[in-house]
TITOR-495046 format. One record per residue (C-alpha): residue in one letter; x, y, z. Coordinates in steps of 0.2 Angstrom, whole numbers, padded with zeros to 4 digits, always signed. Layout:
AXYZ ...
END
This chain:
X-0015+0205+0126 X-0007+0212+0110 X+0012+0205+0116 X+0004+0188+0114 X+0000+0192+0094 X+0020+0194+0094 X+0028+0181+0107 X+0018+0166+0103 X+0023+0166+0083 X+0041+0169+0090 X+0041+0154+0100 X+0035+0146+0088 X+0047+0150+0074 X+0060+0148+0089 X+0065+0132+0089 X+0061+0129+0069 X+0072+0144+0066 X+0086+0136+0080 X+0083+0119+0070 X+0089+0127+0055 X+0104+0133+0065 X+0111+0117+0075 X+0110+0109+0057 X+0122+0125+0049 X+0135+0126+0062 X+0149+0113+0061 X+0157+0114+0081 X+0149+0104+0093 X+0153+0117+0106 X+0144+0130+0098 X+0129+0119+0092 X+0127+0113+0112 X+0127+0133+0118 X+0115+0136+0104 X+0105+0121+0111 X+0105+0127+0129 X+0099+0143+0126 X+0086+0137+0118 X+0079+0127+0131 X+0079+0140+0142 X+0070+0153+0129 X+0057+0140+0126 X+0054+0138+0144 X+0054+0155+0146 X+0043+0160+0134 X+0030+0143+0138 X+0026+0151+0153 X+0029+0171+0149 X+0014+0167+0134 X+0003+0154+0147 X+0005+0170+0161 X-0003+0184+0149 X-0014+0173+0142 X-0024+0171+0159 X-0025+0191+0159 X-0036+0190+0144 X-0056+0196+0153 X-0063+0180+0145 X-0049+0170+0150 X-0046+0163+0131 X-0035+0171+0121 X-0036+0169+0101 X-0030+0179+0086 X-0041+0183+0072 X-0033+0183+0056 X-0039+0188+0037 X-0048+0176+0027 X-0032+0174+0016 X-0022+0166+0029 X-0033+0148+0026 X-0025+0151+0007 X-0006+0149+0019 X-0012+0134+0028 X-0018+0124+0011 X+0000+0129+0005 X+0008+0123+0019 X-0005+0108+0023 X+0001+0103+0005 X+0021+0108+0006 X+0022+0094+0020 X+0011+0081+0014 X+0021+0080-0004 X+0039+0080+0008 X+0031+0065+0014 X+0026+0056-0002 X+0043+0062-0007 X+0050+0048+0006 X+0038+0034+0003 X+0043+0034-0014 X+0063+0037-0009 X+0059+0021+0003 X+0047+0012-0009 X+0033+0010+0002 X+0017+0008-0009 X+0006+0012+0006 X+0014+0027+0013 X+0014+0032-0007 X-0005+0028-0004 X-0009+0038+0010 X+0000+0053+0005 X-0010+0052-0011 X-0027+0053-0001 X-0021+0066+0011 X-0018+0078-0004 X-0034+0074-0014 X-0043+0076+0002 X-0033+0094+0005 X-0035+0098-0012 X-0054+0094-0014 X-0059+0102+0002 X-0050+0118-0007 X-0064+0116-0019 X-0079+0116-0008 X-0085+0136-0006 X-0086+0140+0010 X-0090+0158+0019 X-0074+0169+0017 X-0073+0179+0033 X-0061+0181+0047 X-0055+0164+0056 X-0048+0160+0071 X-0029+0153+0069 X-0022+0152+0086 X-0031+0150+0102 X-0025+0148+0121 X-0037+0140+0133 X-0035+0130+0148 X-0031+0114+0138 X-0019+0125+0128 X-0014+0132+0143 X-0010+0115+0150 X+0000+0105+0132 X+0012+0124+0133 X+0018+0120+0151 X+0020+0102+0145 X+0030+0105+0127 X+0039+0121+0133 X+0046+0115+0151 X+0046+0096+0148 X+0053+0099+0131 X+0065+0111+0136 X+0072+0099+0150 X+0074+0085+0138 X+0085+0098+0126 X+0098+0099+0141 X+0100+0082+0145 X+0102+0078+0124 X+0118+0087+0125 X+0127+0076+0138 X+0120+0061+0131 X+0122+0065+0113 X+0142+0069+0117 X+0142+0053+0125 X+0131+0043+0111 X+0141+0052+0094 X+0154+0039+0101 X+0146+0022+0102 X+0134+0027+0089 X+0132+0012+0075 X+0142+0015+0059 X+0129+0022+0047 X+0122+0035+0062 X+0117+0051+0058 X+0126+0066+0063 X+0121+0079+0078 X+0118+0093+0066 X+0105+0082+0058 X+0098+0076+0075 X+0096+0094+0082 X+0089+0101+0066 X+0077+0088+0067 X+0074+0088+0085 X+0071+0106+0088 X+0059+0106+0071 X+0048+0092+0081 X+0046+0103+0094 X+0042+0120+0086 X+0030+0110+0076 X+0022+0104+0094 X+0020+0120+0101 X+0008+0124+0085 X+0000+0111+0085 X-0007+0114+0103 X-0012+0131+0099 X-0020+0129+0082 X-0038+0131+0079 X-0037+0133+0060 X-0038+0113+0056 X-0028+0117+0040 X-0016+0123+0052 X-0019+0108+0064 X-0015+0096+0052 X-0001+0104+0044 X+0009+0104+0061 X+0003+0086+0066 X+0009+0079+0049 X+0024+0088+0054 X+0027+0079+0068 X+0024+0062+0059 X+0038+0068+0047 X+0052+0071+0062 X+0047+0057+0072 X+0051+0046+0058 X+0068+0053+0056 X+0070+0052+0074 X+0068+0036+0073 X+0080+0031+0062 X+0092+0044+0069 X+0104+0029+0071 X+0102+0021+0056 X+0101+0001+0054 X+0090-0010+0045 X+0079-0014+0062 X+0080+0006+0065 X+0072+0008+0047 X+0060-0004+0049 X+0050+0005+0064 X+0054+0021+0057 X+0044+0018+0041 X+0032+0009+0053 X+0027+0024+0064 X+0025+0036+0047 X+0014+0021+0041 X+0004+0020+0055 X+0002+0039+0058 X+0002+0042+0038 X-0014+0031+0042 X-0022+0041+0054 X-0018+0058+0045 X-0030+0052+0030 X-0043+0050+0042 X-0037+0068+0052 X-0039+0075+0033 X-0056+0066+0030 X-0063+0073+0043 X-0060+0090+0040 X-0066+0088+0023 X-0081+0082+0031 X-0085+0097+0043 X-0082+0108+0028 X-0093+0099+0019 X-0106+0102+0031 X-0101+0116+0041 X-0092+0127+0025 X-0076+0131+0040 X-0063+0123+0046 X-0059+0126+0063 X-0065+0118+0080 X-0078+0134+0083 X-0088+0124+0066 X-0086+0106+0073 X-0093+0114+0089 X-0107+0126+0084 X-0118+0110+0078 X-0115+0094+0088 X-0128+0084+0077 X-0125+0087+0061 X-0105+0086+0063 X-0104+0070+0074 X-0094+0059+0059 X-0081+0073+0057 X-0079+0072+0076 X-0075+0053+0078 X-0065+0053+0062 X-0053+0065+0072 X-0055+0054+0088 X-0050+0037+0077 X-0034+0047+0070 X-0030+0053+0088 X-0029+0034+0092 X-0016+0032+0079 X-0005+0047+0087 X-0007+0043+0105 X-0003+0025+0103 X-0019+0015+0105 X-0024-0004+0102 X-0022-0008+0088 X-0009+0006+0084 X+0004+0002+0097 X+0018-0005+0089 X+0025+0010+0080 X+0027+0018+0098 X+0036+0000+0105 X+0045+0003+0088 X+0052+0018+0093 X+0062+0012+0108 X+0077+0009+0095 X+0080+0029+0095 X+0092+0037+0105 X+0083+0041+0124 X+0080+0058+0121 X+0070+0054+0106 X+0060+0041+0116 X+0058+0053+0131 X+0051+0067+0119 X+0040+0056+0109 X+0032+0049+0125 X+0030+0062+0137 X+0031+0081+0130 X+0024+0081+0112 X+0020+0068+0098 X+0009+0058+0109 X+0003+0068+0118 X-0004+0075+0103 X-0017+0064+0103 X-0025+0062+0118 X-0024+0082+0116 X-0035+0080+0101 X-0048+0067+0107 X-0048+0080+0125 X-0050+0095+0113 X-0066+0084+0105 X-0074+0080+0124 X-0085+0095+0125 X-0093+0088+0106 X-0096+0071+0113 X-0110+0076+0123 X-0121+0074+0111 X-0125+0055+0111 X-0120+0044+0124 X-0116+0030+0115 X-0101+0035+0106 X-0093+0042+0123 X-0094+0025+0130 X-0088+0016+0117 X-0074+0028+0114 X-0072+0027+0136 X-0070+0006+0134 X-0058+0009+0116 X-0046+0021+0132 X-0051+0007+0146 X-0046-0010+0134 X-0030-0002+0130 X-0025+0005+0149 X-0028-0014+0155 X-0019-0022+0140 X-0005-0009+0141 X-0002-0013+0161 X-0003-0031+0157 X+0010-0032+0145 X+0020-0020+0156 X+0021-0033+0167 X+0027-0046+0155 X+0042-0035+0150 X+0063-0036+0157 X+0067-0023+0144 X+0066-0005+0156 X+0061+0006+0138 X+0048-0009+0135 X+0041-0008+0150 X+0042+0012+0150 X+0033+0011+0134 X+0017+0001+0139 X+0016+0011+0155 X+0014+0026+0142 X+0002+0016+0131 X-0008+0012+0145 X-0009+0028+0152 X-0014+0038+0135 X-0028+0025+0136 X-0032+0031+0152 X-0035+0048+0147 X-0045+0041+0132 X-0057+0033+0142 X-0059+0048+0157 X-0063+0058+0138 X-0076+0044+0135 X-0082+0043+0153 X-0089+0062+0148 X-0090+0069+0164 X-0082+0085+0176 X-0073+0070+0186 X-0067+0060+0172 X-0062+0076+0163 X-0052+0083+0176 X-0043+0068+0179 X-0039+0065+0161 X-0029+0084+0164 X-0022+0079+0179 X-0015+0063+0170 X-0008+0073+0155 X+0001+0083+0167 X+0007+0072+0179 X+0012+0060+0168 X+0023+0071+0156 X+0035+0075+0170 X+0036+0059+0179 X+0038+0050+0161 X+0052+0062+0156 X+0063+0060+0170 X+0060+0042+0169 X+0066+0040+0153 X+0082+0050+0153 X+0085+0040+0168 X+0085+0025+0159 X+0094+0032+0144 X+0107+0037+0156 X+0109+0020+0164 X+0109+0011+0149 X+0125+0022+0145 X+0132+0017+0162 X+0132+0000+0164 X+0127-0004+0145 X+0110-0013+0147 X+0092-0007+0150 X+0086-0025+0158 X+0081-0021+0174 X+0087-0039+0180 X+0105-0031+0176 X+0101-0016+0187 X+0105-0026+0203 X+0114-0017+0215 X+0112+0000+0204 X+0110+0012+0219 X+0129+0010+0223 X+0134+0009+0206 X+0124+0028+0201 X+0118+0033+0219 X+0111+0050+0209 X+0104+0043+0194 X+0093+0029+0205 X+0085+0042+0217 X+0080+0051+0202 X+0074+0038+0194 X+0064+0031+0211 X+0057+0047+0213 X+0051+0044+0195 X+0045+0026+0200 X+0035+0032+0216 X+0028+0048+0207 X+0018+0036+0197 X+0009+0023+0210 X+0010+0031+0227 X+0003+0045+0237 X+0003+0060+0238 X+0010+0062+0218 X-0002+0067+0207 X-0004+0052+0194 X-0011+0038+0209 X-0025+0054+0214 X-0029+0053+0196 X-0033+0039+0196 X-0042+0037+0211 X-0054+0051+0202 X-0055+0039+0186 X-0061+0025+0196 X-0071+0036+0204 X-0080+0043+0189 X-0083+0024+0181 X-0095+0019+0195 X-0111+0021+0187 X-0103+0006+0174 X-0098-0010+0181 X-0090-0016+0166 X-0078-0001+0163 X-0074-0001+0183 X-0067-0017+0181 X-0056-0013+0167 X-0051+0001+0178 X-0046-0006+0195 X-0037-0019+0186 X-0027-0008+0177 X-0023+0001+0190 X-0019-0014+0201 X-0008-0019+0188 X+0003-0004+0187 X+0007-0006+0206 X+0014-0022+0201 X+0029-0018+0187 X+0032-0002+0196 X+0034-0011+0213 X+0046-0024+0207 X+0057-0013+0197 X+0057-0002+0213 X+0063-0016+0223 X+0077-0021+0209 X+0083-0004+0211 X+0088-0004+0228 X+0093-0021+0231 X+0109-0010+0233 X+0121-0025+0244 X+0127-0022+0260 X+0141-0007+0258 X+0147+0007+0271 X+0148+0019+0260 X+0140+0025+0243 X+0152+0032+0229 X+0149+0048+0222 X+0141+0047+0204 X+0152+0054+0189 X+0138+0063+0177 X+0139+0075+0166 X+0134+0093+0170 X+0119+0095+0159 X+0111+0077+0162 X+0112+0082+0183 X+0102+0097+0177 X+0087+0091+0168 X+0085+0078+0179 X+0085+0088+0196 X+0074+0100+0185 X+0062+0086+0182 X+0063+0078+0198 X+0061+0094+0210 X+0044+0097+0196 X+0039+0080+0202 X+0040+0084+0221 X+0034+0100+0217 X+0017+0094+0211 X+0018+0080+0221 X+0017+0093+0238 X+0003+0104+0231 X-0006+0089+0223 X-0022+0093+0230 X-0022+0112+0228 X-0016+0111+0211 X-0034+0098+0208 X-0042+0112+0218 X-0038+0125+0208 X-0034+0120+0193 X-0040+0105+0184 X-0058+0107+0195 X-0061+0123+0187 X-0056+0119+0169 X-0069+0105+0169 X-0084+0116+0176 X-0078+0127+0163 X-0078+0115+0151 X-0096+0106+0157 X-0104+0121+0165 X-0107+0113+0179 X-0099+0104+0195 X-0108+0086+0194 X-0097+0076+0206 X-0085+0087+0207 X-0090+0095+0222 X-0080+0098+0239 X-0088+0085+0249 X-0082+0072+0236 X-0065+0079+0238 X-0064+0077+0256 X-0060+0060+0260 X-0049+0059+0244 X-0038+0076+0255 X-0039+0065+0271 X-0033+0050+0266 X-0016+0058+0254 X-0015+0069+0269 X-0015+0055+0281 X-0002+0046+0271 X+0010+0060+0272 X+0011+0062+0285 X+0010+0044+0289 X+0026+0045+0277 X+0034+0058+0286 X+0038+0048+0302 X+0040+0033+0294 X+0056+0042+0289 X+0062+0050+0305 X+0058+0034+0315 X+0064+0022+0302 X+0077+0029+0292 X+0082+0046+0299 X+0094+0037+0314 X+0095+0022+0302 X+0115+0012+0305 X+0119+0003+0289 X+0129-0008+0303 X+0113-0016+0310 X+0112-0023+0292 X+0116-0042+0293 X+0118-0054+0277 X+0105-0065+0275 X+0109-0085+0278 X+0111-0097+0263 X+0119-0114+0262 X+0133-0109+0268 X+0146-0096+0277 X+0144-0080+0268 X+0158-0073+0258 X+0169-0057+0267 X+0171-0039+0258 X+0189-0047+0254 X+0185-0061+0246 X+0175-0052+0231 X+0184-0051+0215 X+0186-0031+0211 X+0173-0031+0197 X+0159-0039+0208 X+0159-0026+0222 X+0139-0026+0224 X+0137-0044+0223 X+0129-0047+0243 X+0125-0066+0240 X+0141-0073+0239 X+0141-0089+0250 X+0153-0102+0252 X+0148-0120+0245 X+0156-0137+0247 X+0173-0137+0245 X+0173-0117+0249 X+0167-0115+0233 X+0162-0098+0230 X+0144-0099+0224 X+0132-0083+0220 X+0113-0085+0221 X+0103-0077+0208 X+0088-0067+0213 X+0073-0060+0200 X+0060-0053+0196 X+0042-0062+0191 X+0040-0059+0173 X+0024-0073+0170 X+0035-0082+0159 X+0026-0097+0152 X+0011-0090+0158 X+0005-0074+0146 X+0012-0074+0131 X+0013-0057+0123 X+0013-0061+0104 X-0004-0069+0108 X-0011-0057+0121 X-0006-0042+0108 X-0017-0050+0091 X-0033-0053+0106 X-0030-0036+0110 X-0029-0028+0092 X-0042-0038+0087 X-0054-0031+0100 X-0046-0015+0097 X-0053-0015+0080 X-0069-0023+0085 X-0072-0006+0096 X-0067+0005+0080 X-0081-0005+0070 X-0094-0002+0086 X-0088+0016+0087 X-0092+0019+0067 X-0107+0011+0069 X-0114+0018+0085 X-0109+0036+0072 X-0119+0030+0058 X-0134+0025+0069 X-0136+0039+0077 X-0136+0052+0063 X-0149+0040+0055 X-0159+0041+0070 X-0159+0060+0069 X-0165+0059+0050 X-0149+0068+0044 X-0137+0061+0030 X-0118+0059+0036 X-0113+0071+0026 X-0123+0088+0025 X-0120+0096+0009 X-0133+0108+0010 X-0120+0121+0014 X-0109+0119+0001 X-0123+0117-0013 X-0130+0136-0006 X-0114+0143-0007 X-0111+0136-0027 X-0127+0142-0030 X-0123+0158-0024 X-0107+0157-0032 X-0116+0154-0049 X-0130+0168-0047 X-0116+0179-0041 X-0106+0174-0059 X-0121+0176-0069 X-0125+0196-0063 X-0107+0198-0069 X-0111+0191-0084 X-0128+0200-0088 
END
């Protein structure tokens, strides 16, 4: 297991180190073949450092490191909070300035409390580790490939004031490294010195473009997430108040005493991942070039998050109360996310919710505190990263096409790009339909919320909902026209790659669904609760019977329906009048299959669209209801905290630890003395 000690540091330092190149070298050429292989060595070595880690006897792998080493992450913990009070000042923003401020008197304070100086755990590789690697690594790495075609293309409609490529991929690759600590750290200096890290790039991400609205939701997301990095660093100073360490084994070894550093964590997780009320940096984020959006979203920054509150799930055990509160903060935000989905014409928008209310989905399957709930909230990370990815580099690769993300301007788009819309339908029916992953998961979720009315209601309509935007955008899609014959799609090399690498992962996992929950996710969560609960094989069963049913049920749907299929049986539907012949179509409207002759052979088109609820929910106002019972939840969580350490006769904060160890320190000082 020693190769692990060398490889995962490597691919760690990788893509920083590779950052650091693409912003050096001056030729595009050279900066894309740097960039390439790249990907393919982060890949590689994602799954090279998952593989050896499973040989370990114990099945967790960890690296022990010299007491020292903590000294190293306060430096570093420090270096990147003062980089970002560098930019609220540069930008003037007062409560950015503010945050940063508290982040390093908390860092600095908790260097003062004495703890035990022993050996700590830096880096550790679970199953949940195991599971974010596979997910930054291979996502991230297919992402990097598709930048390159799109970035070629976007350098040349880019906005005056846009940054350059070598500042994109510096920053870029950087975010991504940074990721791949993040997910294996135990050290909580560590932790938070890669999740600040990440708050940094994705603000510059953000504002990649340049523009004053591109600013504006760039300083909003490192707000937002400067926000929840106080609370990360308060949290920590707490469990080392209590506790004298700083890593998960502390917040673990005593579940009683160290239940206010545990929510504080869960509360800054929300920031990260996107939760009511902290979902408008992420909506905000939309304005960034697609690669950005599709890394933020599916491989690393938001994922971070859920990661976090998932890593915390085994803690939560200890009272009841909080988990469900924390299960209805997940549910309130799934529901609210797929209803505002809904709402939405803008494809990102819409692709943004759906990401919002599915991180709330994995909240609540955390707060559900169950084997069930817990494997579906792994299930759902997985799934979703892949399906999420390649639906947003589809997007991004339309929007380049035909110059608009509207989905009511995506009529007709299957003879336009025949390539890019079957990779973004199998992106589209990955996410609601059998046998794919994402609609098993959350079959298990609804399962799990039984024993709670209220939170199963929340649940199925949530769920119901989701059907709904991905049905009609799936429908928009192919309302292709009536055409012989489908062109052949002009696309760039490396967009064809990553997303035929995407969507054979999405097939992939959608075939072996069941035998990936088998023997996967089921496993993790007994590990995880030491026992099966509902997670047996006869609950199972009849979720195996009906997908299987289904697929095959699918399976001759397509030879009988579509296999021998004649696109002359097609006829055009009747209007108010004769319809309009091939010929008679101006050049530039080749998929328009509604053209009909009026009074006076005039040529009139009739419009076709989607249901959008206009005039009926109204998202400004649905948004503030939902943020304000966002908040209300936090309020209930902090208080449900506060109760029950008083009810166990113990202060929030235990500084018993620290005042032995000063004591000790000043008994030690005054032999010297003597």
């Amino acid at each position: 297991m020693n190769w692990i000690s060398w490889v995962l540091p490597v691919l760690i330092a990788l893509p920083l180190i590779g950052g650091v190149l693409a912003g050096i070298i001056t030729s595009d050429r050279v900066r894309y073949t740097l960039v390439t292989v790249l990907a393919v060595l982060i890949a590689a070595g994602g799954i090279g450092v998952v593989y050896l880690s499973t040989l370990c006897d114990s099945g967790v792998w960890t690296m022990q490191v010299a007491p020292w080493m903590a000294y190293a992450g306060f430096g570093l913990e420090v270096a990147i909070i003062a980089v970002i009070l560098i930019v609220a000042l540069k930008i003037k923003n007062v409560w950015i300035a503010l945050f940063a401020v508290l982040q390093l008197a908390g860092v600095i304070g908790g260097l003062f409390v004495p703890g035990e100086h022993h050996a700590f755990e830096l880096f550790k590789i679970d199953n949940l580790a195991r599971i974010m690697l596979l997910v930054s690594c291979c996502v991230g790495a297919a992402i990097l490939i598709f930048s390159i075609g799109y970035m070629e293309n976007h350098k040349h409609h880019a906005p005056e004031g846009a940054g350059t490529l070598a500042r994109f991929y510096f920053v870029f690759l950087s975010f991504l490294g940074l990721m791949i600590g993040l997910v294996v750290s135990s050290q909580l200096s560590f932790f938070s010195f890669f999740w600040e890290g990440t708050t940094l790039c994705s603000y510059a991400l953000i504002g990649q473009d340049g523009g004053e609205a591109r600013s504006k939701n760039a300083v909003r997301a490192l707000l937002i997430n400067s926000f929840g990095g106080v609370l990360l660093v308060l949290g920590v100073l707490v469990l080392k108040l209590q506790t004298g360490g700083e890593t998960f084994n502390e917040l673990f070894s005593k579940t009683d005493v160290t239940i206010i550093a545990a929510v504080l964590l869960a509360i800054a997780a929300f920031t990260k991942s996107a939760l009511f009320p902290f979902q408008s940096w992420l909506l905000g984020a939309m304005v960034a070039p697609t690669p950005v959006s599709a890394m933020l979203h599916a491989a690393t920054m938001v994922k971070a998050g859920v990661y976090l509150v998932m890593r915390l799930t085994p803690y939560y055990q200890a009272d009841t109360r909080v988990t469900m509160v924390i299960a209805f903060a997940g549910a309130t935000t799934f529901l609210g996310g797929a209803l505002l989905a809904c709402t939405q014409s803008n494809g990102k928008r819409v692709l943004a919710y759906s990401t919002i209310s599915n991180l709330g989905l994995v909240v609540a399957c955390a707060g559900i505190n169950s084997p069930l709930a817990y494997a579906a909230g792994l299930a759902i990370i997985s799934f979703h990263a892949i399906s999420k990815g390649l639906l947003f580099l589809c997007v991004g690769r339309i929007e380049q096409q035909i110059g608009s993300r509207d989905i009511e301007d995506m009529d007709g788009l299957m003879f336009k790009m025949p390539f890019t819309s079957i990779m973004i339908l199998i992106g589209m029916m990955s996410m609601l339909l059998p046998p794919f992953g994402m609609l098993l998961s959350k079959w298990l979720a609804i399962e799990a919320t039984m024993r709670s009315p209220f939170l199963l209601v929340f649940m199925v309509l949530g769920s119901a909902l989701t059907v709904y935007f991905w049905a009609k955008w799936i429908g928009r899609i192919q309302h292709t026209g009536y055409h012989p014959v489908l062109p052949k799609e002009e696309i760039p090399r490396t967009m064809k790659i990553a997303l035929s690498l995407l969507a054979l992962m999405v097939l992939a996992t959608g075939v072996t669904t069941m035998l990936i929950l088998q023997k996967v996710f089921v496993p993790m969560a007994v590990g995880v609760f030491g026992k099966p609960g509902l997670l047996s094989q006869a609950a199972l069963f009849p979720a195996l019977i009906i997908f299987g049913a289904v697929a095959i049920a699918g399976i001759i749907h397509y030879f009988i329906c579509w296999h021998g299929f004649k696109r002359e049986w097609v006829r055009k539907p009747f209007l108010c009048g004769e319809n309009v012949s091939s010929e008679e179509v101006e050049a530039d409207s080749e998929v328009r299959s509604y053209d009909f002759h009026s009074v006076g052979g005039k040529i009139e088109h009739s419009h076709v669209t989607n249901y959008y609820f206009l005039g009926v929910i109204n998202e400004k106002l649905v948004t503030g209801v939902l943020n304000w019972a966002a908040w209300l939840i936090i309020l209930v969580l902090i208080g449900n905290t506060v109760s029950y350490t008083c009810s166990k006769n113990q202060p929030l904060v235990d500084t018993k630890p620290a005042v032995k160890a000063v004591n000790n320190a000043v008994d030690a000082v005054k032999k010297e003395v003597k």
